[in-house]
N, C-alpha and C positions, 0 to 999 in steps of 0.2 A: 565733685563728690556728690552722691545722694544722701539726699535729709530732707527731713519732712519740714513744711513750708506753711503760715498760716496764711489765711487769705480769709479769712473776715468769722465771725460768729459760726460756730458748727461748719466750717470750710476747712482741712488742711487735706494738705497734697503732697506727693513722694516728688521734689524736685533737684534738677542738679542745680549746685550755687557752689562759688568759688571754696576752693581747700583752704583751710585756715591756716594765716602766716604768723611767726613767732612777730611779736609788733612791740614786744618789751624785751628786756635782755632776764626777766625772771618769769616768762612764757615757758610753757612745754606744749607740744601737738599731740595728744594721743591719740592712736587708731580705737576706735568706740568695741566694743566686745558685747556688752549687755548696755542696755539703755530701757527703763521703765517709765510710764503712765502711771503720774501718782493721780489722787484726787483732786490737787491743787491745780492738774493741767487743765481741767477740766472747767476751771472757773475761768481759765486764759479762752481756752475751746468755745465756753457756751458767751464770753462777753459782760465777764462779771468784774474783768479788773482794769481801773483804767490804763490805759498808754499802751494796750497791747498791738502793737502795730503791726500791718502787711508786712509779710515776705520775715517772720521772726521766726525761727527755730526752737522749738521748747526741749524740754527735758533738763529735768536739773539731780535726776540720779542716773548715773550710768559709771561703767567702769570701763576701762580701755589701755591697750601698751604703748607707751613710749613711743613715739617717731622720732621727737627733734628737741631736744632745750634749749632756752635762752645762755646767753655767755655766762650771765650768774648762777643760773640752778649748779647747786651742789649736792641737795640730797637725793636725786632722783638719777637714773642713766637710761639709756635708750635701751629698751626693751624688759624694762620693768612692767608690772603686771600693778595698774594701779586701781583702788576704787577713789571717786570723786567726789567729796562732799559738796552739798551741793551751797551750801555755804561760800562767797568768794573773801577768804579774809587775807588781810596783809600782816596779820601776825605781829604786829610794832605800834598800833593804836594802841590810845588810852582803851579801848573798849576790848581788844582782843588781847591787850596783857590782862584784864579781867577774867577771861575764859568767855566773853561775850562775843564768838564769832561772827554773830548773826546778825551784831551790831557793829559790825566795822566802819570805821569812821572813814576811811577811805576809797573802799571798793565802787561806792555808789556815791557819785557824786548829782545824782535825781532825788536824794532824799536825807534827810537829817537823822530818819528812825531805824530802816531796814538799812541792812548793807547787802551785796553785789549775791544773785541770788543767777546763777546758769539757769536760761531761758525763760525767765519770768517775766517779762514786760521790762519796757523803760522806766516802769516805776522802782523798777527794782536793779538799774542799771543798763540793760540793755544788753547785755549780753546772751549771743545764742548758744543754744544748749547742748546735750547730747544724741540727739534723736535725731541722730545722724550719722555718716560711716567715721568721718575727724571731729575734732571739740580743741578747742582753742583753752588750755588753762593756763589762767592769770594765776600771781605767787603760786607757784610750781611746788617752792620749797615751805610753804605752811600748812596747807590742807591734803593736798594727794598723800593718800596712805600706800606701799607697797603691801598687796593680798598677802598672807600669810602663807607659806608653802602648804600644800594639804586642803587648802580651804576652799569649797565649791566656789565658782564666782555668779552662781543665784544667790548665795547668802553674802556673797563681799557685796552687789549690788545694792542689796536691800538694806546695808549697814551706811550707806550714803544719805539715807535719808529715815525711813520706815518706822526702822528697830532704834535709830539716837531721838526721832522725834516722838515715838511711844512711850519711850524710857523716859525720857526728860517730862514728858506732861503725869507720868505719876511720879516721879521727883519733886514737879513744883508744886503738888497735891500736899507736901508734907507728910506722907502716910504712915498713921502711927499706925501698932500693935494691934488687929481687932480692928480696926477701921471698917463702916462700907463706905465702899465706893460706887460711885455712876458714874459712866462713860455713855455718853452722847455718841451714836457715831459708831456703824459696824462696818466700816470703811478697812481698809488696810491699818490705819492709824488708829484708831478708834479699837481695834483686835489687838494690838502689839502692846497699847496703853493699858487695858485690860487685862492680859500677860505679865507684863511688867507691875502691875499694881500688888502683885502676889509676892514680889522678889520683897516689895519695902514694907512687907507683913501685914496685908488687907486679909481682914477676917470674911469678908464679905463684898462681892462682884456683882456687877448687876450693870447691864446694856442694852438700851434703850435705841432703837432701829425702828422701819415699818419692813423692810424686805425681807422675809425669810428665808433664802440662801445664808444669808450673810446673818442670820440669825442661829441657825442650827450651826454655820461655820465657826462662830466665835463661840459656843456654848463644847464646842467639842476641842477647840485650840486653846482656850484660854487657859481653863476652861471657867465656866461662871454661870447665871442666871440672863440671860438672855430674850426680852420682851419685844412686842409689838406695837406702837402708841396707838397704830389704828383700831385696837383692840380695847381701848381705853378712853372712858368719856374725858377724862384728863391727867394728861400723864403725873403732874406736878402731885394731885389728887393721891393716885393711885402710889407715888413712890414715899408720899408724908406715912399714908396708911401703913405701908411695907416696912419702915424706918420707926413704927411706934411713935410716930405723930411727931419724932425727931425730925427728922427730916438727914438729908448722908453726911457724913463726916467729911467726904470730896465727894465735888463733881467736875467733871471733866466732859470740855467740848472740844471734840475731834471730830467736826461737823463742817463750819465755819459758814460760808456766802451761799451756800445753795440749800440752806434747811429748807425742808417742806412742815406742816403739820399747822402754819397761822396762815391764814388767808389774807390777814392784816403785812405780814411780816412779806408773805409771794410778793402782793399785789406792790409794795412801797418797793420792799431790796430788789426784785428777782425779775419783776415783767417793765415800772416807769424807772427804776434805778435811782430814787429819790433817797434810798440811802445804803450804805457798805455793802449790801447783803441782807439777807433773810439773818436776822437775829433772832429767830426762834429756838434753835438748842441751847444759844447761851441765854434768853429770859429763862428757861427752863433749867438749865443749870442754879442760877442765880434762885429762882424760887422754889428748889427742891433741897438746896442745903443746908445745913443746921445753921444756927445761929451762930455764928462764930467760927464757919467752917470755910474752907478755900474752893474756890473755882479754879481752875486748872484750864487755860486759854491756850489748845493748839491748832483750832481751826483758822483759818485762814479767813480775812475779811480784806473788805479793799479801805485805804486812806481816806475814810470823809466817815462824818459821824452814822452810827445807830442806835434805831428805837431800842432804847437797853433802858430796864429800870432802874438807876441805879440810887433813886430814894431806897428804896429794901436792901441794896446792897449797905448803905448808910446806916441804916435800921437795925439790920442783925447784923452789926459788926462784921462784915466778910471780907475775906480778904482774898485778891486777886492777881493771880500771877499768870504772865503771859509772857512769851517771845518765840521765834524762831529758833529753833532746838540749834545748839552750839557743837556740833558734830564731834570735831575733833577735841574738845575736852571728854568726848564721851566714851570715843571709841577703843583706849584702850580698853577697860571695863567691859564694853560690849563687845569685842575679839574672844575677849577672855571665854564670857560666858556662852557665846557662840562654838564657843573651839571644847567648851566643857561640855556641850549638852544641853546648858541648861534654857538658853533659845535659840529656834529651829527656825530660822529666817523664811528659807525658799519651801517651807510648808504651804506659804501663802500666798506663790506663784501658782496660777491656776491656768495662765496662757503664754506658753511661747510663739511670737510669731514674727516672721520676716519684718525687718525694717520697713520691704517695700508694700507693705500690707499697712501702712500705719493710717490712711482712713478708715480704713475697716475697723481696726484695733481703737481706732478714736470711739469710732460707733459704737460697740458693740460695749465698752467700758462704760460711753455716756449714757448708755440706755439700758445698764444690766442685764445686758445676753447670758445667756448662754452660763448661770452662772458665775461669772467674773468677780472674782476675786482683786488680783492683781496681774497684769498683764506686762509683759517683760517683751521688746522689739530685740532684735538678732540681725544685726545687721549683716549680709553677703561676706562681708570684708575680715568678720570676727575670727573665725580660724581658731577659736579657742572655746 
């Protein structure tokens, strides 16, 4: 089959590698239909997460039908039309009878924190992804949702990942009544989180980016107040001002390992790798929010410590909530509201393009071409 192949830092390539075989008796094979380029692939692409090794296949949202089940799947049959969270849970851990997917105590036997995450590095299990024509899924019968009849599969796609991980970081926000909010981050995630922050009654929005695509983008989706830091002797400065010397009630970093804006923050996470990532949106998160108020953690960072202040987080009482959005506790809720109107997933697909394009698509997302919002691959094979 064809899928896309990493071969080192800013390197992947469209190659053929063996069809994926059922290897558990609660495997399914799905033929891939929609496969997307999140922001997270990106930290794999540029060499920001450890254990990402040659010849690994990314992509951890895509949807795809049925080929083949294991002897155990029961809820699934061949030729079902499924989306994939990109979460791998076994549904029977102490952590996933919690609603904690994302912390399955089984899927990932590479780490004690995360659980099994499709095409994320070894750190995260090692399993290859979607961004390819077949996808190998493990527990068949916990996570795969059958697409709803009627429902585009650009917005079942983007329900894999996008819309449960936007949703869930103004959930862990706490958002009362009147609340503002900051959202770090006019990423796909960082737009959705934004949107979503309206539904749990934020009186007040406000998005913190340098790119202006993706600034006027999110000022017209979310919709909200939407800024530029490079516009700004200092953002932390400029958002106390804006907050009446408060400072936000949440802030939320949908940013994670690749912030730009600290020279400090480049030079340690992002060029010697001395530590997780550029922690610059979340110092900035952390120093913009009231005293007493929550940080909201869905950027992605890698496993080893960062320069994070966390005396002021001690100081003003803050409280801090972080994880890997739990999909399927989410997605009924989010079917719901997608099948109602009330969000518009594939608004913020801006590229369709062939699987076998996917260096170009690599490119042109890492360097904000053209635009680029979200970018969705189409593999040959899709048919749907």
């Amino acid at each position: 089959m064809l899928a896309m192949n990493y071969r080192g830092p800013q390197r992947v390539r469209l190659d053929h590698k063996p069809y994926p075989k059922i290897e558990h008796p609660q495997d399914a094979i799905v033929r891939v239909t929609r496969s997307c380029i999140c922001g997270s692939d990106l930290h794999l692409y540029n060499g920001n997460v450890p254990d990402t090794r040659v010849g690994m296949t990314f992509g951890h949202e895509f949807t795809g039908v049925v080929e083949e089940i294991g002897s155990e799947v029961q809820k699934l049959k061949v030729g079902d039309h499924v989306l994939v969270p990109f979460n791998i849970a076994c549904g029977k851990c102490h952590f996933c009878k919690q609603g904690l997917y994302g912390n399955c105590h089984e899927s990932n036997p590479e780490a004690t924190a995360v659980g099994g995450i499709f095409g994320y590095s070894h750190t995260a299990g090692g399993y290859d992804g979607g961004q390819a024509e077949y996808a190998r899924v493990p527990y068949a019968d916990v996570s795969p949702t059958v697409i709803p009849p009627g429902m585009d599969p650009d917005d079942a796609v983007l329900l894999t990942d996008v819309v449960p991980t936007g949703y869930q970081a103004a959930e862990m926000g706490g958002i009362q009544p009147g609340d503002t909010v900051v959202v770090f981050g006019a990423g796909p995630i960082g737009i959705m989180a934004a949107r979503c922050a309206w539904l749990f009654g934020a009186g007040r929005v406000i998005v913190i980016d340098k790119i202006e695509y993706r600034l006027e983008f999110v000022r017209n989706y979310a919709p909200c107040e939407a800024y530029n830091y490079e516009e700004m002797d200092d953002p932390v400065l400029f958002l106390k001002k804006a907050t009446d010397w408060m400072g936000a009630d949440v802030c939320i970093d949908a940013v994670g390992a690749e912030a730009t804006g600290s020279a400090l923050q480049t030079i340690t996470g992002r060029k010697l790798l001395l530590q997780a990532g550029s922690a610059t949106a979340l110092q900035w998160a952390i120093n913009s929010v009231k005293k007493g108020g929550i940080v909201s953690i869905v950027g992605v960072y890698g496993p080893t410590v960062n320069l994070v202040p966390i005396g002021n987080v001690v100081n003003k009482g803050i409280t801090i909530r972080a994880n890997q959005a739990s999909v399927k506790r989410l997605l009924p809720r989010l079917i719901e509201h997608v099948q109602n109107g009330i969000i518009n997933p594939k608004a913020l697909i801006t590229h369709r393009i062939p699987l076998e394009d996917v260096a170009d698509a690599y490119h042109m997302f890492s360097e904000k071409l053209d635009n680029c919002i979200k970018p969705v691959l189409i593999p040959s094979s899709a048919r749907v």
